[in-house]
C-alpha positions as CSV (number, residue, x, y, z in Angstrom):
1,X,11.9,6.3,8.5
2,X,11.5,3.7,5.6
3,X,13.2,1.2,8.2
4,X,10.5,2.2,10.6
5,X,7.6,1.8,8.5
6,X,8.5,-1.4,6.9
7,X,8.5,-2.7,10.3
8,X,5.2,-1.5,11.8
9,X,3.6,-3.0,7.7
10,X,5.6,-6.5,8.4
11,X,4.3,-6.6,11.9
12,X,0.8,-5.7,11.8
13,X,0.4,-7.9,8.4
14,X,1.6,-10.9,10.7
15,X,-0.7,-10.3,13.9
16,X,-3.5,-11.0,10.9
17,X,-1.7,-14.4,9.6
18,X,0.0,-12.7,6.3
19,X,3.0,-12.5,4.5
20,X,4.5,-10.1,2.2
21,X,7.0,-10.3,-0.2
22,X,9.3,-7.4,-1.5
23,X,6.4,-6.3,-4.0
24,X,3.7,-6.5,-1.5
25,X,5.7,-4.2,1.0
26,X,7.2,-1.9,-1.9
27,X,2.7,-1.3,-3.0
28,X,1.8,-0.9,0.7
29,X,4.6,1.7,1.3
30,X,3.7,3.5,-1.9
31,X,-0.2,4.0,-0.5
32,X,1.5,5.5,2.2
33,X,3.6,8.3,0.6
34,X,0.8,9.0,-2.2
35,X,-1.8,10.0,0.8
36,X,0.9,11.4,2.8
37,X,-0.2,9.2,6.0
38,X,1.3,10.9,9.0
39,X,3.7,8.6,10.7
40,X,0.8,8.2,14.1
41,X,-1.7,7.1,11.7
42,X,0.5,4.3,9.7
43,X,-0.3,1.6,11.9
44,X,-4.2,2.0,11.5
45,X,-4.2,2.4,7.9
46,X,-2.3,-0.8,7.4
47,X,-4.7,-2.5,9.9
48,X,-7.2,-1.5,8.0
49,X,-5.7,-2.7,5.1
50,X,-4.8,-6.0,6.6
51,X,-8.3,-6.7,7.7
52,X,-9.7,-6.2,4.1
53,X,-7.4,-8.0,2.2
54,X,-8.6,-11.1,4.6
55,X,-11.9,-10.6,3.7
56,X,-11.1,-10.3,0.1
57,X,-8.5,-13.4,-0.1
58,X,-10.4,-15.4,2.6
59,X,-7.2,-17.9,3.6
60,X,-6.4,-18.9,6.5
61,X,-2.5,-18.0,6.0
62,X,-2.1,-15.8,3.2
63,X,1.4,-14.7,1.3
64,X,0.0,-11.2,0.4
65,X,-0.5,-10.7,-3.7
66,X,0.1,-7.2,-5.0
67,X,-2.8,-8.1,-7.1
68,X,-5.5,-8.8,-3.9
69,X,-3.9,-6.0,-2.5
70,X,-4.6,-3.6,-5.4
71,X,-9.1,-4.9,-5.0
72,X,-8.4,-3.9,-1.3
73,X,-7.2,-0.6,-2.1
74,X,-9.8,-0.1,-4.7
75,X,-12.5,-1.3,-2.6
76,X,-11.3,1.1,0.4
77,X,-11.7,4.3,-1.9
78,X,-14.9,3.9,-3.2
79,X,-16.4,4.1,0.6
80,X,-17.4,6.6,2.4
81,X,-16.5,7.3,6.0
82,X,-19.4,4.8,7.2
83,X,-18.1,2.3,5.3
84,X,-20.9,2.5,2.7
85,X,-19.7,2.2,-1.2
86,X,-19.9,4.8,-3.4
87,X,-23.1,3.0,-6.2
88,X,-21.5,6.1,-8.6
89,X,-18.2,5.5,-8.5
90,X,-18.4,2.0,-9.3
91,X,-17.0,1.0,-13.0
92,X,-19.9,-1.7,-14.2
93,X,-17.1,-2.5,-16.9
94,X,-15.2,-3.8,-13.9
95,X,-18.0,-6.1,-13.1
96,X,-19.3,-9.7,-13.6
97,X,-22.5,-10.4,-14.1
């Protein structure tokens, strides 16, 4: 299963110009088991995923940092299902201004 999932993470990363290291892969996989994504829905978390962490990074090829990767995730759990961000759950510590 782990076999099967690194795969499907290595390959859809690549169809969006990336490229993960062992520490990358090991954060990704560890999304995966904390929420418990059923094996049918893996590939379109990690697209979603993937398509984030290029708007975050904003390279043209991209060796994918744990550290970008942990903004993504962030980012992706203080939305909503419309893709509209959370104003309360934001940490204004967190923030520049």
């Amino acid at each position: 299963m782990a076999d099967t999932r690194q795969r499907t993470i290595i390959k859809v990363f690549r169809k969006y110009s990336n490229a993960l290291g062992p520490d990358a892969l090991s954060f990704i996989e560890d999304i995966l088991e904390e929420h418990e994504i059923a094996e049918e829905d893996f590939e379109s978390s990690i697209e979603t995923l993937a398509r984030e962490y290029n708007k975050q990074d904003g390279k043209s090829v991209r060796l994918v940092t744990v550290e970008v990767l942990r903004r993504v995730y962030a980012s992706l759990q203080d939305q909503d299902d419309d893709g509209e961000i959370h104003k309360d759950g934001l940490n204004p510590e967190n923030h520049l201004f």
